[in-house]
VOGU-3710 file (C-alpha; in Angstrom, 3 decimals, decimal comma):
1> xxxxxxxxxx> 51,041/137,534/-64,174  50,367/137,767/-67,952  48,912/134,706/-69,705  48,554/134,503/-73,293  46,975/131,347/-74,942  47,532/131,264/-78,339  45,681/128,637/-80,463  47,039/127,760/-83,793  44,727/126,036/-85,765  46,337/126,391/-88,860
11> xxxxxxxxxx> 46,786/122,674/-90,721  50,067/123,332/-91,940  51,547/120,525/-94,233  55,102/120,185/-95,715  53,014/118,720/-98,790  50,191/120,636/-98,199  51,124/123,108/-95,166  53,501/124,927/-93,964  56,151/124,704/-91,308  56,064/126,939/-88,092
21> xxxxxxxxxx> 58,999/129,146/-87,180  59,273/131,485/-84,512  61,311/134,935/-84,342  63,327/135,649/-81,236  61,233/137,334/-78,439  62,556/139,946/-76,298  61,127/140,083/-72,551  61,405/143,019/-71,117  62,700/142,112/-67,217  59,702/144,331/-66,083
31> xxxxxxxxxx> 57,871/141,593/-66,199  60,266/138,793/-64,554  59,046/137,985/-61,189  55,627/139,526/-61,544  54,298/138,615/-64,465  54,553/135,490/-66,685  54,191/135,582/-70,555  52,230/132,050/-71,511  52,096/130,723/-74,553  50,234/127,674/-76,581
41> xxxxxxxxxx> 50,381/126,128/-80,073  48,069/124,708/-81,678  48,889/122,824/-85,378  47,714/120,716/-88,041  49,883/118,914/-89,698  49,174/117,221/-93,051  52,545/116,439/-93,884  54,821/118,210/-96,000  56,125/117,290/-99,258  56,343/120,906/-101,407
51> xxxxxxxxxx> 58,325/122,621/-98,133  60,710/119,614/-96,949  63,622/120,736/-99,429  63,300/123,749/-97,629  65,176/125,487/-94,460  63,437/125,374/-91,457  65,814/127,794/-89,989  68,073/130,014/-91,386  70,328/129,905/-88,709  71,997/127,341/-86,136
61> xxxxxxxxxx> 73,712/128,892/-84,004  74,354/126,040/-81,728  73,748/121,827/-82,102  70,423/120,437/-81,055  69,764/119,394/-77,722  70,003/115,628/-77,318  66,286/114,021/-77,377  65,513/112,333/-73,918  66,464/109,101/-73,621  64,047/106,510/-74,961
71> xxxxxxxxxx> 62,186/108,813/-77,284  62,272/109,271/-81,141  63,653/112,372/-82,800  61,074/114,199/-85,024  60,685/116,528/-88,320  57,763/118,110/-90,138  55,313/117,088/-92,553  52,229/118,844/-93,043  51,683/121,053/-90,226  48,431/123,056/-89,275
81> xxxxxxxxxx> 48,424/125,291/-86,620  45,835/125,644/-83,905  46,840/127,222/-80,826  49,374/129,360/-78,825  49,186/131,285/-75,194  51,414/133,406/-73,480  51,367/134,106/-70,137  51,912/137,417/-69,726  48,582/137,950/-71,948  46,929/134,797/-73,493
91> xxxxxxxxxx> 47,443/134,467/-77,138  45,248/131,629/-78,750  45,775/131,522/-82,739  43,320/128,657/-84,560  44,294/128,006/-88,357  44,147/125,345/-91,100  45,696/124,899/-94,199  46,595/122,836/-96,791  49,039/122,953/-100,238  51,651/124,955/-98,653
101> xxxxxxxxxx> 54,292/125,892/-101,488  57,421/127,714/-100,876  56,467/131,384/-101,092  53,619/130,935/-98,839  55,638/129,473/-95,643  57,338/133,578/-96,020  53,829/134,317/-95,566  53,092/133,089/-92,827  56,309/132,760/-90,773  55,961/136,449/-91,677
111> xxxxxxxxxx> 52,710/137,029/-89,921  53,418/134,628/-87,379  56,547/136,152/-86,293  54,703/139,895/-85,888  52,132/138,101/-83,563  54,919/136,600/-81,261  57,053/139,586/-81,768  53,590/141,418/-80,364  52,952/139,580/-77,342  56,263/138,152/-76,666
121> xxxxxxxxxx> 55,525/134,808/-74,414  57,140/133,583/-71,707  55,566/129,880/-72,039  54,522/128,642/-75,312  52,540/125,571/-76,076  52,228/124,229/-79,535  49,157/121,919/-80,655  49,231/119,658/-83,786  47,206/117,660/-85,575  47,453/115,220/-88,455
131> xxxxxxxxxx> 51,343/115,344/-87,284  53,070/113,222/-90,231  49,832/113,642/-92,786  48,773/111,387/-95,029  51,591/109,188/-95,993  53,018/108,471/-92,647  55,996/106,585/-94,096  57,719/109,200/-95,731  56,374/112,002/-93,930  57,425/111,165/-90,889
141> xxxxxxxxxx> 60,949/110,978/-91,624  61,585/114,808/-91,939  60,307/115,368/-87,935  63,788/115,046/-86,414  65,042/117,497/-88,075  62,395/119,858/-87,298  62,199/119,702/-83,944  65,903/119,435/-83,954  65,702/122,736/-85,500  63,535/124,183/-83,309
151> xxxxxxxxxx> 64,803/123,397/-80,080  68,586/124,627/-81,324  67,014/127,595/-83,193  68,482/131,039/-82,503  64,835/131,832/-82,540  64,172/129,914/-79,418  67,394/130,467/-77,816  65,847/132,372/-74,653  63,631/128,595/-74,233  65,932/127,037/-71,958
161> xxxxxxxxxx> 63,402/124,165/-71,537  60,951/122,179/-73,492  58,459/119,365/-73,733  57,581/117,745/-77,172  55,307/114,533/-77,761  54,647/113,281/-80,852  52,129/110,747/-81,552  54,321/109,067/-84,146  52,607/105,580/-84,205  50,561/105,415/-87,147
171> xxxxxxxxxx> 50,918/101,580/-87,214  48,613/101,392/-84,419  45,506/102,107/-85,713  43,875/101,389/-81,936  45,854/104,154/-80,640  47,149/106,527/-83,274  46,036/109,987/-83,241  48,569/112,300/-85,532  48,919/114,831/-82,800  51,560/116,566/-81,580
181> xxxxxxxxxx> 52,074/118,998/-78,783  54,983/121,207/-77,841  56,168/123,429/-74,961  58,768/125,704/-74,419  59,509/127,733/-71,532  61,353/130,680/-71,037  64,643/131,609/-69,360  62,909/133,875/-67,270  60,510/131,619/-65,787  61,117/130,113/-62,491
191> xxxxxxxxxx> 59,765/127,022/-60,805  57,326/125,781/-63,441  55,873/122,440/-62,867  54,230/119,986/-64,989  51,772/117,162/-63,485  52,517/113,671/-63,860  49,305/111,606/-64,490  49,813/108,431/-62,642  52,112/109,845/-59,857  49,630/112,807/-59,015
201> xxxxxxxxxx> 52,547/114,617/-58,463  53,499/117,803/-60,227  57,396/117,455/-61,482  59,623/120,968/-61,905  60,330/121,353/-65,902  63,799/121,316/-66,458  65,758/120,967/-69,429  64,803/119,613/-72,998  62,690/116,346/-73,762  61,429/114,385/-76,554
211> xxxxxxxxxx> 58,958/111,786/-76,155  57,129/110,438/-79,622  56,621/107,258/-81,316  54,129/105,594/-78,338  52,658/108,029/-75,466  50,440/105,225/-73,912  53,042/104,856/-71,555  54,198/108,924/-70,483  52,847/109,725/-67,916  52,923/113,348/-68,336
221> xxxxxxxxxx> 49,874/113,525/-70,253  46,727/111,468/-71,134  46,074/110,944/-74,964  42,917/109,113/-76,263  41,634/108,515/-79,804  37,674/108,660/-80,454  36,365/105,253/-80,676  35,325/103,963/-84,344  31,962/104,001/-83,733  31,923/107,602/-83,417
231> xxxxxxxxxx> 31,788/108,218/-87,253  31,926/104,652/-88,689  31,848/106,446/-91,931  35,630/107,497/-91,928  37,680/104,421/-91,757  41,186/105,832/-90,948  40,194/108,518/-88,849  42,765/109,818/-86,353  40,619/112,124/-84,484  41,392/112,406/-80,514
241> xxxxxxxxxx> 43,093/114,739/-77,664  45,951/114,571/-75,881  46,128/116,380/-72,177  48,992/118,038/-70,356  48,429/120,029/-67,307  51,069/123,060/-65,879  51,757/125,316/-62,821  52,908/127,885/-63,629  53,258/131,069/-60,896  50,879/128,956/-58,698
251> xxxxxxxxxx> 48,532/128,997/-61,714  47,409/125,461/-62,139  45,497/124,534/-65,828  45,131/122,288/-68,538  45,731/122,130/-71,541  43,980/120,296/-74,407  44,759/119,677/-77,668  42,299/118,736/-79,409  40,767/117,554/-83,128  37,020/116,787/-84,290
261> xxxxxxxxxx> 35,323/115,133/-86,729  34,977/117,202/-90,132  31,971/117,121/-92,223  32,436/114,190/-94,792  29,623/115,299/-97,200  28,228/118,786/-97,873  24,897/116,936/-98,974  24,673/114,733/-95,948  24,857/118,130/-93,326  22,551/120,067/-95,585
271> xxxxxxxxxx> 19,699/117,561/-95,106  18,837/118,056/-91,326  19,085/121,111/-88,768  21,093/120,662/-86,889  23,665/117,954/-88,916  24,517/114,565/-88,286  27,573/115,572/-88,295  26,914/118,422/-85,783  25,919/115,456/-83,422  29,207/113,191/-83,679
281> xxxxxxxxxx> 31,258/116,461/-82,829  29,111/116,854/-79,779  29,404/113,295/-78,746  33,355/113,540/-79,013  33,672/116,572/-77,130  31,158/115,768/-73,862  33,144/112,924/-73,945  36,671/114,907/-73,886  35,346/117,226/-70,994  33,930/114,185/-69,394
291> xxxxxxxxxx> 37,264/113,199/-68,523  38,953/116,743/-68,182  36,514/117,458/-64,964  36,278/113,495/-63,445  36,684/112,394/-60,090  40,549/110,961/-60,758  42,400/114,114/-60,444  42,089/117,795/-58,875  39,688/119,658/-60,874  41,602/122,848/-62,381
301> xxxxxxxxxx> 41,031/125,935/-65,032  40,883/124,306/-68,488  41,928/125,372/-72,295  40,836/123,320/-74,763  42,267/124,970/-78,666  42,608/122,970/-81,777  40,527/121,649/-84,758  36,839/121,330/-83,770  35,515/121,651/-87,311  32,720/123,336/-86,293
311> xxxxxxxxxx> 30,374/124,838/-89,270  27,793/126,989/-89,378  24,058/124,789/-89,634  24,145/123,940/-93,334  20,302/123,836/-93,754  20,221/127,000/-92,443  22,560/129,046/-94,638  21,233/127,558/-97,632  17,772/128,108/-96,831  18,956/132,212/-95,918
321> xxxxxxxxxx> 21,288/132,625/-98,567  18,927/131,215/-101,607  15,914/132,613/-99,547  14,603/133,602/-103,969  15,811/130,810/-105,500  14,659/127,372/-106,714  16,269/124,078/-106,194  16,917/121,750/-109,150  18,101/118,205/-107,834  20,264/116,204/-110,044
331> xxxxxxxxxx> 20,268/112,437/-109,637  22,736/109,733/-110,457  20,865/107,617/-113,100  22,145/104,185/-111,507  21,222/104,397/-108,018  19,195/107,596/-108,239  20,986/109,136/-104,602  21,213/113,096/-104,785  24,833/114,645/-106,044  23,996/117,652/-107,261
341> xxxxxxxxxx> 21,480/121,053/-105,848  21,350/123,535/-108,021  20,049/126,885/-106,566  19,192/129,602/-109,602  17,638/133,011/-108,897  14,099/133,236/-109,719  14,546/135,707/-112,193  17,703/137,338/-113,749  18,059/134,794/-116,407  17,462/132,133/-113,411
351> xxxxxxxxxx> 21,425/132,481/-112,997  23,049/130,170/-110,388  23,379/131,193/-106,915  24,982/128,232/-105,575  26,070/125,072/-106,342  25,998/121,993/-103,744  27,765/118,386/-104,205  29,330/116,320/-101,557  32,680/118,469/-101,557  31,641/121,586/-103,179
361> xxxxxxxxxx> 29,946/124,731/-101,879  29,901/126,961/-104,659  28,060/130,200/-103,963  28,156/133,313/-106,438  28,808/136,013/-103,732  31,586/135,371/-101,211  31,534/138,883/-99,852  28,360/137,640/-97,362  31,453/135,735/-95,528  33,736/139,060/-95,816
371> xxxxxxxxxx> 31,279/141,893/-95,064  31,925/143,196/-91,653  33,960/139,823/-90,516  30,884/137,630/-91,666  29,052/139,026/-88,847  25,850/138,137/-90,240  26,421/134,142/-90,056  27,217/134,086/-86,706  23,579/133,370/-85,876  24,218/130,160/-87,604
381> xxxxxxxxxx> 26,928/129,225/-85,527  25,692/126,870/-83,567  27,824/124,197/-81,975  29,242/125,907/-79,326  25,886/126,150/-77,869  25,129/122,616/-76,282  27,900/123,609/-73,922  27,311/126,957/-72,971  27,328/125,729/-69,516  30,995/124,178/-69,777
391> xxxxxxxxxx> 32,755/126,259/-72,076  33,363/129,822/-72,795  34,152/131,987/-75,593  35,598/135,569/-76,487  33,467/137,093/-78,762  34,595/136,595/-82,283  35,253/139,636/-84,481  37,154/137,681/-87,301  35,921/136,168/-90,379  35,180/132,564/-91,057
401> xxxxxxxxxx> 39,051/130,624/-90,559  38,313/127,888/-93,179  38,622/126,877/-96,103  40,560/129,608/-97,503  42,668/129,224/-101,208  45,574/127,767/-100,753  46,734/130,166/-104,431  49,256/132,190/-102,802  47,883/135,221/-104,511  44,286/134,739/-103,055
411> xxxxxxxxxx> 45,146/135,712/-99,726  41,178/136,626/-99,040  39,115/134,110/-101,312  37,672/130,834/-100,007  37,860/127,662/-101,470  34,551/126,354/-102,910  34,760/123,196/-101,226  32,936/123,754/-98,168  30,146/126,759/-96,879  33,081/129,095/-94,847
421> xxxxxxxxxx> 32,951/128,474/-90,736  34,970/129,163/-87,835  36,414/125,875/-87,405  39,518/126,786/-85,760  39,048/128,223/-81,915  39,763/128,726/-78,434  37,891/127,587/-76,011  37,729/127,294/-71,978  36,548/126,622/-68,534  34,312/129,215/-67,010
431> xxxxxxxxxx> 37,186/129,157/-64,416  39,407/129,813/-67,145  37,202/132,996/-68,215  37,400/134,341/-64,909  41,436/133,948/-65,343  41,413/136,166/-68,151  38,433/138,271/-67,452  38,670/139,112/-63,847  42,493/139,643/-63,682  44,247/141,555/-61,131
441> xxxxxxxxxx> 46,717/143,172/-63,717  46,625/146,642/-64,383  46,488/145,772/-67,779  43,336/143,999/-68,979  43,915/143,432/-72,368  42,063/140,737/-74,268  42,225/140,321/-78,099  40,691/137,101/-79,838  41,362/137,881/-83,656  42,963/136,168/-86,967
451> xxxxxxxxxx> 46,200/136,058/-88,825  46,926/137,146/-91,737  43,409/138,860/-93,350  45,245/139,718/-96,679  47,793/137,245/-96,754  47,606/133,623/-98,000  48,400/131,686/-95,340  46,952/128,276/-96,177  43,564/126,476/-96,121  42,994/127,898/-92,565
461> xxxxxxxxxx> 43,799/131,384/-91,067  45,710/131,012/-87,726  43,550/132,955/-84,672  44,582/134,083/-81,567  43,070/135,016/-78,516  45,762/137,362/-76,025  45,063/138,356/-72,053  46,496/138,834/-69,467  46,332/137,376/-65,766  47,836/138,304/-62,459
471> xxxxxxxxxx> 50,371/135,636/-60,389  48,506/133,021/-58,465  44,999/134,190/-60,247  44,310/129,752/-61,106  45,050/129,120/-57,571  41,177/128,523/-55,846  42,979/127,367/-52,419  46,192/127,620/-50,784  46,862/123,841/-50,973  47,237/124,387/-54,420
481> xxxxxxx> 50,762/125,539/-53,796  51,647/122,660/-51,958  51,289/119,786/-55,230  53,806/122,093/-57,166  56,940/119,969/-55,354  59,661/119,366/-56,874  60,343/115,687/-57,695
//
């Protein structure tokens, strides 16, 4: 069997991202039977204002497929993407993004498309976050026709079935998490089942089926927003996962989409190694694999992909990067709290070498996060590390993912907003590692790498991890077989 995951962590918005489209992919029947391609999406979404005059698809070749009864249709607003797998090889792309004007959705709907037309998946799973964006009320008007679009596409023609929940209940501030996760299976594919939470029954996947506005009650996936006392500091926040869980090929794995607390003030994660910050994102995702591995349900192979804002230990950077220069602090005169550090080069006409403030991270020389894929930072990357135990990851060869210019003809520079990280990954079980790295196939392929290098493709570059696995590889025990029922 072939899995790809990929993970898109790209946060697209129709007023600040752009909206995913996907080319037609061509299985070869060499693979039916023996082999599955696998899929999964992972998005941002910030809503979409610039892009929602635009077509999604150029062409309809067919109507839309009636939503399930019950559930709400759906359209874009800002989108970011953050993960995607395929079966047949595991292709995980990671990218964020904001500001997404018309010429740069051709970008990356252009890069996009060469990825899928690459690795061609059999399953695909798409991951959003910050589904609807900012203004909810307007934004989330345009998701019908989206996923209207998207299930009719000619694109997706070959995706005879599909599963899409949207958290579309932003009046709920209790609940409300902005994500959004998709899957779409392929023609070829036979007896795929999805698990249903309170039945503990897996359920055969068969036609197409919207489910949005509340998920507290669908059972076909457990969603959970961070408590407020997480980071107290961020009001509105709509952080959280959502969980789905597949068996595919007598493969049985989850699937988690997922979205961390960012970094609220450059200053504030600069003053202590490691951050404050550092520490809520840890918090938020012990407590997410808490519940993937409890006593409630089977334990099974796990992918988590989305938006875990990591970034690279701030003290630490600063410290290497301005390792000859002197700090000038710069006060606010009524209440005397730090805005402003000033790093100048000793000599040289004392010029400056970076320039801190709560949302800027202005350094002279952004080549140290180019040169040889920003190799030379990873040391500073840091998060991952408190679970090193729990969960895995490929070996990255791909520079920093955010915050990249969102100019359309800056397709390489970052923003100076924050220090550059790898916020945008793919991440798994060790089970899941020995999925993709112990495979029977006779092709053991793994790539984990980003989207677009050259190309502006918003704030974040997509990044996507692809392997391959062979049939019944996530299957531990032969009982494993016997949950996949039909119901």
């Amino acid at each position: 069997m072939l899995f790809s995951v990929l993970s898109l962590g790209v946060i697209w918005t129709f007023v600040k991202d752009v909206l995913l489209r996907m080319t037609s992919v061509q299985v070869t029947n060499k693979f039916v039977g023996t082999r599955v391609l696998f899929a999964l999406f992972s998005f941002i979404t910030y809503g979409f204002s610039d892009l929602l005059q635009l077509p999604v698809f150029a062409a309809r070749p067919s109507p839309p497929s009636p939503p399930h009864p019950g559930s709400v249709p759906c359209t874009p607003s800002r989108w970011g993407v953050e993960g995607w797998a395929a079966w047949e090889g595991v292709v995980v792309v990671e990218a964020a993004s904001r500001m997404w004007p018309e010429n740069l959705q051709k970008n990356w709907l252009r890069e996009f498309y060469q990825v899928v037309h690459t690795h061609k998946p059999h399953f695909m799973a798409l991951h959003c976050q910050e589904f609807g964006g900012k203004n909810y009320e307007t934004s989330m008007s345009h998701v019908d026709k989206f996923v209207k679009e998207l299930l009719s596409s000619d694109a997706m023609k070959e995706y005879n079935r599909a599963r899409v929940y949207l958290d579309e209940n932003f009046k709920s501030q209790e609940h409300f998490t902005a994500l959004g996760s998709f899957y779409f299976l392929h023609e070829s594919l036979k007896n795929i089942y999805q698990f249903d939470f309170k039945a503990k029954k897996y359920k055969k996947v068969t036609g197409k089926e919207i489910y949005s506005d509340t998920l507290e009650s669908t059972p076909m996936l457990e969603k959970e927003k961070f408590p407020q006392d997480y980071f107290p500091e961020c009001k509105w926040s709509r952080k959280g996962f959502v969980r789905t869980r597949w068996c595919v090929a007598d493969c049985a794995f989850d699937l988690v989409n997922i979205h961390l607390f960012h970094d609220a003030s450059n200053l504030v994660a600069w003053e202590t190694s490691p951050s404050v910050y550092s520490g809520i994102r840890h918090k938020a995702l012990g407590y997410v694999l808490d519940r993937i591995i409890d006593q409630r349900f089977e334990k099974v192979s796990y992918f988590v992909f989305g938006d875990f804002n990591f970034r690279l230990d701030s003290k630490s950077v600063v410290e290497t990067l301005c390792t000859q220069a002197t700090m000038q602090t710069v006060r606010a005169a009524d209440t005397n709290e730090v805005v402003k550090l000033i790093f100048r080069e000793s000599d040289n006409d004392r010029k400056v070498m970076l320039q801190l403030e709560k949302k800027v991270f202005h350094y002279f020389n952004q080549e140290v996060f180019r040169d040889n894929n920003g190799t030379a930072l990873l040391e500073f990357d840091k998060e991952l590390s408190v679970f090193k135990d729990r969960l895995y990851e490929l070996d990255i060869s791909f520079p920093p993912s955010y915050p990249y210019s969102e100019d359309s003809g800056q397709g390489r520079q970052y923003m100076n907003t924050r220090c550059p990280a790898w916020c945008d990954r793919v991440l798994m079980s060790p089970s899941a590692r020995e999925l993709i790295l112990k495979s029977e196939s006779e092709e053991k392929v793994v790539t984990y790498d980003h989207i677009g290098p050259n190309v502006c493709m918003g704030d974040h570059k997509p990044v996507f991890l692809a392997f391959r696995i062979a049939p019944g590889a996530g299957k531990p025990h032969a009982h494993v077989h016997k949950c996949c029922v039909v119901q």
